[in-house]
Backbone as numpy.savetxt, mean C-alpha at the origin, in Angstrom:
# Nx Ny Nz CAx CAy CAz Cx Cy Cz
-12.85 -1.51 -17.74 -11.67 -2.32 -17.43 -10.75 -2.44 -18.65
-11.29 -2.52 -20.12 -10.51 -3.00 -20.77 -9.58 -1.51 -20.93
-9.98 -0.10 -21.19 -9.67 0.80 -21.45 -8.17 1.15 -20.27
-8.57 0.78 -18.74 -7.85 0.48 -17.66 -6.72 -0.44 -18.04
-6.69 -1.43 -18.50 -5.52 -2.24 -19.45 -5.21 -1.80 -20.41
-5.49 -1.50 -21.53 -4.79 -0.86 -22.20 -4.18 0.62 -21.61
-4.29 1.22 -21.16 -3.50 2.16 -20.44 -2.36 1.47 -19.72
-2.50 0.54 -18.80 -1.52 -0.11 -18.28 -0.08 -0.32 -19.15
-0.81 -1.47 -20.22 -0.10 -1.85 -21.40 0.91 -0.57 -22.33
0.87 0.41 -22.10 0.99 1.54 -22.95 1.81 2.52 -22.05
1.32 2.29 -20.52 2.39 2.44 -19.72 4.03 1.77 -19.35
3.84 0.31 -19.22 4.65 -0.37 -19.17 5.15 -0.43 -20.47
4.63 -0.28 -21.57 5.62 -0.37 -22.68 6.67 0.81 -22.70
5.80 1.88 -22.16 7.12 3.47 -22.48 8.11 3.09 -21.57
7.85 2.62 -20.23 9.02 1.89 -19.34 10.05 1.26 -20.03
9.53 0.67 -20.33 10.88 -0.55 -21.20 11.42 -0.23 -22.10
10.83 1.15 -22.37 11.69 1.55 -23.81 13.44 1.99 -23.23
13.21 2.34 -21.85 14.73 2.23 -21.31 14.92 1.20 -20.29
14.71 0.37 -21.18 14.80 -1.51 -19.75 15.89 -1.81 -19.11
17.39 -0.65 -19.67 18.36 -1.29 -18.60 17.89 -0.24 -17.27
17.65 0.87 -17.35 17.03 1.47 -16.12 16.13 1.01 -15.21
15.31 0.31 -16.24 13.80 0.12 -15.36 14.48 -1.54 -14.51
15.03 -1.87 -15.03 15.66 -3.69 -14.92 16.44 -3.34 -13.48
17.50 -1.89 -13.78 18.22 -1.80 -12.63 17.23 -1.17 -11.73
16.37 -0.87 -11.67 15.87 -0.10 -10.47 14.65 -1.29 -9.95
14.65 -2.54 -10.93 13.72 -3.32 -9.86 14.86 -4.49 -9.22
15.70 -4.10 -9.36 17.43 -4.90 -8.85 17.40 -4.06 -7.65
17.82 -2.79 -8.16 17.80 -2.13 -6.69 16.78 -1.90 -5.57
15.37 -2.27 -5.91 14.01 -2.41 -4.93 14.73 -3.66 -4.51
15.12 -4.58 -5.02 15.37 -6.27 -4.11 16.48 -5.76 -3.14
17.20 -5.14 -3.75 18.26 -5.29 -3.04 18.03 -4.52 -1.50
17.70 -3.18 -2.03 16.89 -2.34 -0.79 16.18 -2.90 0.46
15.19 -4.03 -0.16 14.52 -4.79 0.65 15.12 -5.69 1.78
15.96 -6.59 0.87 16.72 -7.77 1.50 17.84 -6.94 2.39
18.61 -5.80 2.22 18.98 -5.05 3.85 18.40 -4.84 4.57
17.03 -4.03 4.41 16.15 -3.71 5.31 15.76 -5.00 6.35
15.56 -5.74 5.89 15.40 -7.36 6.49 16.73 -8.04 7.22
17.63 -7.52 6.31 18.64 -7.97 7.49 18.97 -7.45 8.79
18.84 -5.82 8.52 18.25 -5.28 9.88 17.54 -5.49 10.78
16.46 -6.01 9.98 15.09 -6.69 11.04 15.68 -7.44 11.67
16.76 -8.74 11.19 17.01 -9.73 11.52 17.87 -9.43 12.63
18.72 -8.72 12.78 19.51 -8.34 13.95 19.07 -7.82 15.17
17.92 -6.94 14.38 17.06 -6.17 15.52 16.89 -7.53 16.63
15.99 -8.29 15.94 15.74 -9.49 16.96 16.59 -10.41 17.28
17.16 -10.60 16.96 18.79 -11.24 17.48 18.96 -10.64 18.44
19.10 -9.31 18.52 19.07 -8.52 19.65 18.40 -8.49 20.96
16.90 -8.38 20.37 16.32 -8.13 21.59 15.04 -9.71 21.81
15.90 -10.75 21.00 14.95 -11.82 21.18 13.29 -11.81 20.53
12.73 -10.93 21.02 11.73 -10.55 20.69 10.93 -9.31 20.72
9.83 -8.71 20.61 9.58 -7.13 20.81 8.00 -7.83 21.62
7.31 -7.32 22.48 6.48 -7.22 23.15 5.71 -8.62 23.15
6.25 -9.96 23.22 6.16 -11.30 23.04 5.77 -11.16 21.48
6.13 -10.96 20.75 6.53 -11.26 19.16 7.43 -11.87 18.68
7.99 -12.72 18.35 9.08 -13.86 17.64 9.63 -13.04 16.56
10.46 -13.57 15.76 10.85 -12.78 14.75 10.00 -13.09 13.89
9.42 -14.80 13.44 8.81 -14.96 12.28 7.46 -14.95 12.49
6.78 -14.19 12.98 5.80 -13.38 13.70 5.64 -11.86 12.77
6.86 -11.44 12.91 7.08 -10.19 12.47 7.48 -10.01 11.50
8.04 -11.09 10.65 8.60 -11.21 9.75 6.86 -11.64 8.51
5.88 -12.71 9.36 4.60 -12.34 8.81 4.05 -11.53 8.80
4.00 -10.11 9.45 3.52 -9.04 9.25 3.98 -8.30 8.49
5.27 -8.16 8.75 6.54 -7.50 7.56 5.91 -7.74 5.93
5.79 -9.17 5.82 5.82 -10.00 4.34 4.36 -9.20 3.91
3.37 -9.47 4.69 1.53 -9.07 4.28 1.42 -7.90 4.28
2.31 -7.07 5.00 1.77 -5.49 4.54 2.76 -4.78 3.36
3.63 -5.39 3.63 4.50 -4.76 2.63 3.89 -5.48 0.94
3.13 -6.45 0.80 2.99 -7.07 -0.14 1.20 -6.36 -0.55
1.03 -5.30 0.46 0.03 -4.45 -0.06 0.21 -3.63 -0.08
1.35 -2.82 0.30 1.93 -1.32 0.07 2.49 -1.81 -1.46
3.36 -2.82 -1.49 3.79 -2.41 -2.99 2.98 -2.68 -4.47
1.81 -3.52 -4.30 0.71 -3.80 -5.19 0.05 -2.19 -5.23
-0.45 -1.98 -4.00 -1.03 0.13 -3.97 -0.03 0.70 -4.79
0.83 0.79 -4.45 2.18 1.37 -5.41 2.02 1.41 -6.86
2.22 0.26 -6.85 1.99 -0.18 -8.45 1.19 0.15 -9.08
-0.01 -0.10 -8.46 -1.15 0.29 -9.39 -1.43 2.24 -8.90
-1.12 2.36 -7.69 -1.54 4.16 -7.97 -1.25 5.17 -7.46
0.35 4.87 -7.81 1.66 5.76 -7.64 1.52 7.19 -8.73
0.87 6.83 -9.81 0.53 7.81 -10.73 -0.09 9.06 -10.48
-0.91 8.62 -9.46 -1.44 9.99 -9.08 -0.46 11.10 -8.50
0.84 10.66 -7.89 1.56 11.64 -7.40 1.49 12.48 -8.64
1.51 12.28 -10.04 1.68 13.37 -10.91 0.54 14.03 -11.01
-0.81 14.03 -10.36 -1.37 14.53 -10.82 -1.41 15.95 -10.77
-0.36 16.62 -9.76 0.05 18.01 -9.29 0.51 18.32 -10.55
1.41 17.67 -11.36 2.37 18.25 -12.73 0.66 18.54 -13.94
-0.30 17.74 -13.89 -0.98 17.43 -14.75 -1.59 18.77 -14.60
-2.21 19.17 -13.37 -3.19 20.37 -12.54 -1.97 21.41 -13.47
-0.86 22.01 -12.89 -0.07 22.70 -13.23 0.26 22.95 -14.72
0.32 21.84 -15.95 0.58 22.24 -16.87 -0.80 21.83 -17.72
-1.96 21.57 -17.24 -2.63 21.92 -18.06 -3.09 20.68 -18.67
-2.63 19.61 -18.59 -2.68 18.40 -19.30 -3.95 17.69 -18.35
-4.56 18.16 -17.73 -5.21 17.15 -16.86 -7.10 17.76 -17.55
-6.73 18.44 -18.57 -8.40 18.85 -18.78 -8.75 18.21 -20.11
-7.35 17.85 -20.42 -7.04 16.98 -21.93 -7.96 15.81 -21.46
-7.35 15.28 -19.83 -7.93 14.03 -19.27 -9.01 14.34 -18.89
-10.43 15.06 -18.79 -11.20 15.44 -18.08 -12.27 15.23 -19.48
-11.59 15.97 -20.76 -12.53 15.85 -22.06 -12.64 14.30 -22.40
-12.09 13.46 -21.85 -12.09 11.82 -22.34 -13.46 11.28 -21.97
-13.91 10.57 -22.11 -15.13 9.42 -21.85 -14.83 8.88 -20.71
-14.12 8.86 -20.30 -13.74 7.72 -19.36 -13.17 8.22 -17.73
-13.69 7.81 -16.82 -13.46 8.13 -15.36 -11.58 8.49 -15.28
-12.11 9.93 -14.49 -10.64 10.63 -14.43 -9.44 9.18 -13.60
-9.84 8.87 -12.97 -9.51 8.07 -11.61 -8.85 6.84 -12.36
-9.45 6.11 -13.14 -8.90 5.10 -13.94 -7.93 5.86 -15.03
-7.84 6.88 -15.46 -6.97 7.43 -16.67 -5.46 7.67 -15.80
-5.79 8.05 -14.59 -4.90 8.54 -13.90 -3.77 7.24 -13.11
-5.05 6.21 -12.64 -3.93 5.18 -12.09 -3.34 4.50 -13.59
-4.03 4.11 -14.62 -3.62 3.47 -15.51 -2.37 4.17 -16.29
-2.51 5.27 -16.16 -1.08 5.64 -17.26 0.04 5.80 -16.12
0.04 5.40 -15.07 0.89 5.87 -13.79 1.39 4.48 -13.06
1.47 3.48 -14.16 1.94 2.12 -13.14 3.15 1.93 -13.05
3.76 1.52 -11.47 5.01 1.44 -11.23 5.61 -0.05 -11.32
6.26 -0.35 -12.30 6.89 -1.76 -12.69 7.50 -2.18 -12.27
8.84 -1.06 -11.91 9.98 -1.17 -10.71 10.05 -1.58 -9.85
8.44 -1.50 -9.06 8.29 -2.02 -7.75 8.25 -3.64 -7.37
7.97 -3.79 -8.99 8.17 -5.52 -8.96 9.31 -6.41 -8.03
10.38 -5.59 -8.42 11.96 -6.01 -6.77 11.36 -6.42 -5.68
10.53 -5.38 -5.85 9.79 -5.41 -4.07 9.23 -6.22 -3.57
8.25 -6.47 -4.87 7.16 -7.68 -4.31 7.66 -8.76 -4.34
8.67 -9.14 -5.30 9.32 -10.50 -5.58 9.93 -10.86 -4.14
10.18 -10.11 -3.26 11.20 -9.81 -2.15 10.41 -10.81 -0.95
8.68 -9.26 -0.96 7.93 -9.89 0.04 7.28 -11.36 -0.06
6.82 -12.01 -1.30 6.42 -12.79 -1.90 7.81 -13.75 -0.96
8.83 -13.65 -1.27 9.81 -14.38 -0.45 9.80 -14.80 0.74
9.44 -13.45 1.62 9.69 -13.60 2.63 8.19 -14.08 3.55
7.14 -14.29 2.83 6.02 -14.83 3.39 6.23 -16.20 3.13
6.48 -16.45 2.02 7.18 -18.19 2.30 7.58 -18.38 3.07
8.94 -17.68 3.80 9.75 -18.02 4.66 9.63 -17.87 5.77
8.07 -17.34 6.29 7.68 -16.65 7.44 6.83 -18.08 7.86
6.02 -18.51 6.87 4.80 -19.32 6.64 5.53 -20.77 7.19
7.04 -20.67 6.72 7.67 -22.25 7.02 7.98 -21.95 8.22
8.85 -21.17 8.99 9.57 -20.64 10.12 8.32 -20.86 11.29
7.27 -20.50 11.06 6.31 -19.96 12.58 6.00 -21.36 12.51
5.84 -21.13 13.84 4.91 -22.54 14.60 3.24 -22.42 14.31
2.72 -21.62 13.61 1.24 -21.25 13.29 0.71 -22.90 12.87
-0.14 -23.04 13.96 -1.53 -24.53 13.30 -2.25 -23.52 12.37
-2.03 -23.80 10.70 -2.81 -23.44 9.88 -4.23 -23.86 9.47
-5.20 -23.10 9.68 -6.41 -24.09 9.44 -7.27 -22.98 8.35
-8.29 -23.15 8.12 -9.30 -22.62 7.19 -9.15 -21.13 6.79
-9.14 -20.52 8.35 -9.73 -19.38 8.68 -8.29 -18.44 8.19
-6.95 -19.13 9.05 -5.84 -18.75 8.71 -5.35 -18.30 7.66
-5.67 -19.48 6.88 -5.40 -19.36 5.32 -6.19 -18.12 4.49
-7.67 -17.73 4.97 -8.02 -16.98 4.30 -7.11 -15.59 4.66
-7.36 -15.62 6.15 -6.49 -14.08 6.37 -5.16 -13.84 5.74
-4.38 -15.18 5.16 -3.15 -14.68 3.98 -3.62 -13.98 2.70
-5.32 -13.98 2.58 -5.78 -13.24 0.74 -6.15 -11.79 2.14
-6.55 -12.33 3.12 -7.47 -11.23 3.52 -6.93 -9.85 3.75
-5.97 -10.25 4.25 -5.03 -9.16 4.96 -4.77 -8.29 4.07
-3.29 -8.87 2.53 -3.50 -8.25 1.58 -4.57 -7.21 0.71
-5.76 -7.63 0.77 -6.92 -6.72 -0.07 -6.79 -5.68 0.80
-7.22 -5.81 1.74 -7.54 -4.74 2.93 -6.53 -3.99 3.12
-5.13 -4.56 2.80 -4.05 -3.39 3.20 -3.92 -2.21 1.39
-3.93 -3.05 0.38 -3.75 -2.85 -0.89 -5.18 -1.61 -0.89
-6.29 -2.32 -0.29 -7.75 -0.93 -0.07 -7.44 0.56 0.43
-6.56 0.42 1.62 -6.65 1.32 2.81 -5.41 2.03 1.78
-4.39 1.34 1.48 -2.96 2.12 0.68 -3.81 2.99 -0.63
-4.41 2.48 -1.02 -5.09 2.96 -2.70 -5.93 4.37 -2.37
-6.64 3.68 -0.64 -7.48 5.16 -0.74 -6.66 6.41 -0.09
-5.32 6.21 0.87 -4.63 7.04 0.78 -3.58 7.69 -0.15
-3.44 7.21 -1.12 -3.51 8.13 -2.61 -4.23 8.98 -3.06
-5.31 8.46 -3.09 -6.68 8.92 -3.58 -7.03 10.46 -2.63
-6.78 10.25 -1.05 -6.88 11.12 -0.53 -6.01 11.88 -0.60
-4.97 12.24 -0.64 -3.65 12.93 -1.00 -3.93 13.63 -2.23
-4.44 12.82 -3.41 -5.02 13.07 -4.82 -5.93 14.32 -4.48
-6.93 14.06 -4.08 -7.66 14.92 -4.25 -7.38 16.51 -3.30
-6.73 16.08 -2.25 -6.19 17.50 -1.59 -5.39 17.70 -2.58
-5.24 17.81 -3.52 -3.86 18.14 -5.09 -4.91 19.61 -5.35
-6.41 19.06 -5.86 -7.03 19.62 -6.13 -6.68 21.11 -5.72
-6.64 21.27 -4.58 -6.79 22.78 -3.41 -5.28 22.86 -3.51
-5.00 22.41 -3.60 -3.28 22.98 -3.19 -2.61 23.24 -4.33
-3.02 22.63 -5.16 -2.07 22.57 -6.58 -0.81 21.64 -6.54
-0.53 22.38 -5.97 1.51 21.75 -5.38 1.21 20.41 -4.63
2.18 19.56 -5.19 2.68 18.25 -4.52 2.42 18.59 -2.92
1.59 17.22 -2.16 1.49 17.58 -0.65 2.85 16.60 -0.51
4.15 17.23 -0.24 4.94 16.66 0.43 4.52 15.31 2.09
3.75 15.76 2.62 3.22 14.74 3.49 2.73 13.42 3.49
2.40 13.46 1.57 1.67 12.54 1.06 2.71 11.23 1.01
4.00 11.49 1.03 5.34 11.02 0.36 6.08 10.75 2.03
5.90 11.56 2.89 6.49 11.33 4.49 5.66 9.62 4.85
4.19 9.88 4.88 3.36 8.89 5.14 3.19 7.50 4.28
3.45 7.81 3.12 3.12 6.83 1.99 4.92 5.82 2.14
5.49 6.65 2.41 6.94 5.58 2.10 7.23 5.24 3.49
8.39 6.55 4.51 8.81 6.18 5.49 7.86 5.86 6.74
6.47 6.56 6.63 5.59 6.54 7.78 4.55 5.32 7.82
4.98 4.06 6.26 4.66 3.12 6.16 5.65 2.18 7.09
6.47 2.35 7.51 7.87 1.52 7.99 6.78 0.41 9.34
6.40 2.09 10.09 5.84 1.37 11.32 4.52 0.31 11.35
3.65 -0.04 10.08 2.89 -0.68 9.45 3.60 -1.98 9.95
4.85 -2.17 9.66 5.61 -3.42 10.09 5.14 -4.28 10.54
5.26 -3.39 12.16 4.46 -3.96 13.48 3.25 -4.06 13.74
3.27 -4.86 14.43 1.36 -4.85 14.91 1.57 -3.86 16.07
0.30 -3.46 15.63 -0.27 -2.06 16.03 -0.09 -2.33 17.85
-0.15 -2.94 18.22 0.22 -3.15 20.17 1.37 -3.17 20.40
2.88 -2.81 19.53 3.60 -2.56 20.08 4.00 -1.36 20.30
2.83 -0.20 19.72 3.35 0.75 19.49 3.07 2.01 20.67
3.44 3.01 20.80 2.88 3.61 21.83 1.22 4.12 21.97
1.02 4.49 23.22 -1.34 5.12 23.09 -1.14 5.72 21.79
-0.61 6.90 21.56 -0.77 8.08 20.28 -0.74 7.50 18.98
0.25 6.43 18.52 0.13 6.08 17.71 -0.88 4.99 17.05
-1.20 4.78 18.09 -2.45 3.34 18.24 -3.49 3.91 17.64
-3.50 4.98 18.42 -4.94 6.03 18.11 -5.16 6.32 16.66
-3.90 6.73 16.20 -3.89 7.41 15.04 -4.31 5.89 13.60
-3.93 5.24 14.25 -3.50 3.55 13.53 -4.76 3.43 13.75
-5.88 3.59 14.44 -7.13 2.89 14.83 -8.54 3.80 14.22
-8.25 4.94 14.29 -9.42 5.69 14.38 -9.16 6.40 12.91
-8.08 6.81 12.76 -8.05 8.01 11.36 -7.31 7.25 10.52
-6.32 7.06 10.27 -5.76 5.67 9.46 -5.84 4.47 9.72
-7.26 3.86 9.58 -7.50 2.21 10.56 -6.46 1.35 9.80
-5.18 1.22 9.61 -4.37 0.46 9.46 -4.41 -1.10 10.49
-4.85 -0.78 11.80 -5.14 -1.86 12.41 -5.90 -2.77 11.96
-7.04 -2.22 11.20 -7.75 -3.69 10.26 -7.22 -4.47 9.88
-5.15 -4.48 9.17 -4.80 -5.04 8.67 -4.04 -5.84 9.25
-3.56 -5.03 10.66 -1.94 -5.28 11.19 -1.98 -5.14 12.60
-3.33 -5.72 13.10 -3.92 -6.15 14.24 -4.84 -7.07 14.85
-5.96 -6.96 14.27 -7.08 -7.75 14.55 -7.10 -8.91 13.73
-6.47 -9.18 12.43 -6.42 -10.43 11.97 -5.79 -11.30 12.51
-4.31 -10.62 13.03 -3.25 -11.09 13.81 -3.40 -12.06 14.67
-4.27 -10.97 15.59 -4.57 -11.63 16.85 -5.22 -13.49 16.79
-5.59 -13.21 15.49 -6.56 -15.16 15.70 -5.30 -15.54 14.86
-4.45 -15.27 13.90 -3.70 -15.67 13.22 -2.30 -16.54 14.12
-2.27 -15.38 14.97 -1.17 -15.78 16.39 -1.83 -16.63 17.46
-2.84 -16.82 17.91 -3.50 -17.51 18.44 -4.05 -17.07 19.82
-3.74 -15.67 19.58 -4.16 -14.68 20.59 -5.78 -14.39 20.75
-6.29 -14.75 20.03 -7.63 -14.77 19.96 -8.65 -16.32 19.22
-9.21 -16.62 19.87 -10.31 -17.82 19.24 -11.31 -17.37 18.54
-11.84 -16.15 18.35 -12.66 -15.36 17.29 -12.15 -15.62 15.78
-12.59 -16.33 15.38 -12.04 -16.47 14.10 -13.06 -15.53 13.04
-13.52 -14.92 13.28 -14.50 -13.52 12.73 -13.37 -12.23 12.47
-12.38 -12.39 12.86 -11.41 -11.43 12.96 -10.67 -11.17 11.56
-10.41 -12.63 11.19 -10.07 -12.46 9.72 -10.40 -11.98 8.36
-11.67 -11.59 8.80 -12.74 -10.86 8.18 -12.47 -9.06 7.90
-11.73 -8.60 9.39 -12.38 -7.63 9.97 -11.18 -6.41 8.61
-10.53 -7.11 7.68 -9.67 -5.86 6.71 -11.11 -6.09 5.52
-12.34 -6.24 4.99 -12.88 -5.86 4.45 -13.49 -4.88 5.36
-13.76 -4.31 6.03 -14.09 -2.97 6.35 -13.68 -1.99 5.73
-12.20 -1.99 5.16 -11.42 -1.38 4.58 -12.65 -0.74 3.43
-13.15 -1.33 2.45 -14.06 -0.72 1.66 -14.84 0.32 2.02
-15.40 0.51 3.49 -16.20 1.46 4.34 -15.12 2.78 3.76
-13.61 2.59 4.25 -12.91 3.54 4.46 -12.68 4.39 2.91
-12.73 3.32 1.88 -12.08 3.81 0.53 -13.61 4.60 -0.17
-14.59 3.73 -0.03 -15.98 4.59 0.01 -16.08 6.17 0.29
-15.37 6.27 1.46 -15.60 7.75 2.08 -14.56 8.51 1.29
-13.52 7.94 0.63 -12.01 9.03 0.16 -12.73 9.34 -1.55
-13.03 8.07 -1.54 -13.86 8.36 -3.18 -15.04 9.40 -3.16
-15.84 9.63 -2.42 -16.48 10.23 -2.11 -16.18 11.76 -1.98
-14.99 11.93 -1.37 -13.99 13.22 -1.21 -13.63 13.55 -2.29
-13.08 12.56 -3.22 -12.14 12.82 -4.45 -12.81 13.28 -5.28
-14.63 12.73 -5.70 -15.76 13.24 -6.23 -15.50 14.71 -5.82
-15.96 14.80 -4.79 -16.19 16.10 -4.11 -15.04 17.63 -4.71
-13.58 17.09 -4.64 -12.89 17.99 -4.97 -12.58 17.83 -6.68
-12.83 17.14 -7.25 -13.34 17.29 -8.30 -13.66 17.91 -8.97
-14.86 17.56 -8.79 -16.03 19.07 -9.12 -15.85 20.34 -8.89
-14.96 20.33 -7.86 -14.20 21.89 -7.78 -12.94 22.43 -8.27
-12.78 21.76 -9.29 -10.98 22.08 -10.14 -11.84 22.79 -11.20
-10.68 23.91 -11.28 -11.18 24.98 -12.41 -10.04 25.00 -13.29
-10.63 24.77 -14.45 -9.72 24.48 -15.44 -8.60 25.77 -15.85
-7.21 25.09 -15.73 -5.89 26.09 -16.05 -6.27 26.70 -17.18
-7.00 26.92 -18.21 -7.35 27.83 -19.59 -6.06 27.81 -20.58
-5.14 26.42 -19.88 -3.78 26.84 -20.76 -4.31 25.60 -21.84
């Protein structure tokens, strides 16, 4: 861990060495955000509601997943380089170190910028939390830590998985970047508004529903199972198996000789 912080520290310092950039680009994550939301906001103006969903319904789902996509971000956005690292050679520099490739890689790769972002969602779960008619009780409250881990788990190990298909491909998986940003959008929603195919895909191969479904349901009061709030530590099952992969392709990178 400590080696994991100091990497951090050493990251964020080279950031700031150009702080009116890094300053404007976590200006422009807020700003980015707070349209996107005003959109939302019209959307439902519009149509009242989406499949008996309220706005500040959606606006709590909005706030909790997005507030674990951009923590994943942050901490292990870095790996997108690991294609430049494979390619020029620099990644066997990281391989001769003491220390687990996996931590060298998220730690020198933290995204600061994204801070706009979170400051944004951090906002807008306040404002979700005052707005809904939700009777908050025990269980509720936990699913506001719960949700987060479990979404921040499932985001980290799809890096990780992307990461390690780097291995075989060499080249940046462009798909990694379709799914990770815009194909996060539909995360939004809870997973029942969406069509069978996508449900499927949300349930079985990307269980995103752990996060942005089944907690929901007791959170909204759609369910009296209060066991549900539980159900985004599973998420660990899922990151278990990508780590496991990432081991796997690993061991099979043959060093560039440059």
């Amino acid at each position: 861990m400590s080696v994991y912080l100091m990497l951090v520290r050493k990251s964020i310092k080279s950031q700031l060495e150009y702080n009116i950039s890094t300053y404007l680009l976590i200006v422009g994550q807020f700003i980015a955000q707070m349209t996107f939301i005003l959109g939302f906001f019209l959307l439902f103006k519009s149509l009242g509601s989406i499949r008996g969903y309220s706005f500040s319904q959606e606006l709590l789902v909005y706030a909790l997943v997005n507030i674990s996509y951009t923590c994943a971000e942050i901490v292990g956005k870095g790996i997108n380089n690991l294609s430049d690292l494979i390619r020029q050679g620099n990644l066997d520099i990281y391989l001769i170190r003491p220390q687990p490739l996996l931590v060298q890689i998220f730690g020198s790769g933290v995204e600061i910028s994204r801070i706009g972002r979170l400051i944004t969602s951090i906002i807008l779960l306040v404002l979700a939390i005052r707005k809904s008619s939700i009777q908050w009780d025990f269980f509720r409250i936990v699913a506001l830590f719960m949700i987060p881990f479990g979404g921040i788990t499932l985001f980290l190990s799809l890096y990780i998985l992307f990461g390690s298909l780097t291995f075989f491909t060499v080249n940046a998986i462009n798909i990694s970047i379709l799914l990770m940003g815009s194909g996060s959008d539909c995360l939004h929603y809870p997973v029942d508004v969406m069509n069978k195919g996508v449900k499927t895909i949300l349930t079985y191969i990307f269980p995103f529903a752990l996060i942005n479904y089944y907690p929901f349901l007791y959170v909204f009061g759609k369910s009296k199972d209060s066991e549900l709030v539980f159900v985004p530590f599973l998420s660990i099952i899922f990151l278990l198996i990508i780590l496991k992969f990432w081991q796997y392709s690993a061991t099979h990178y043959s060093a560039t000789g440059s």
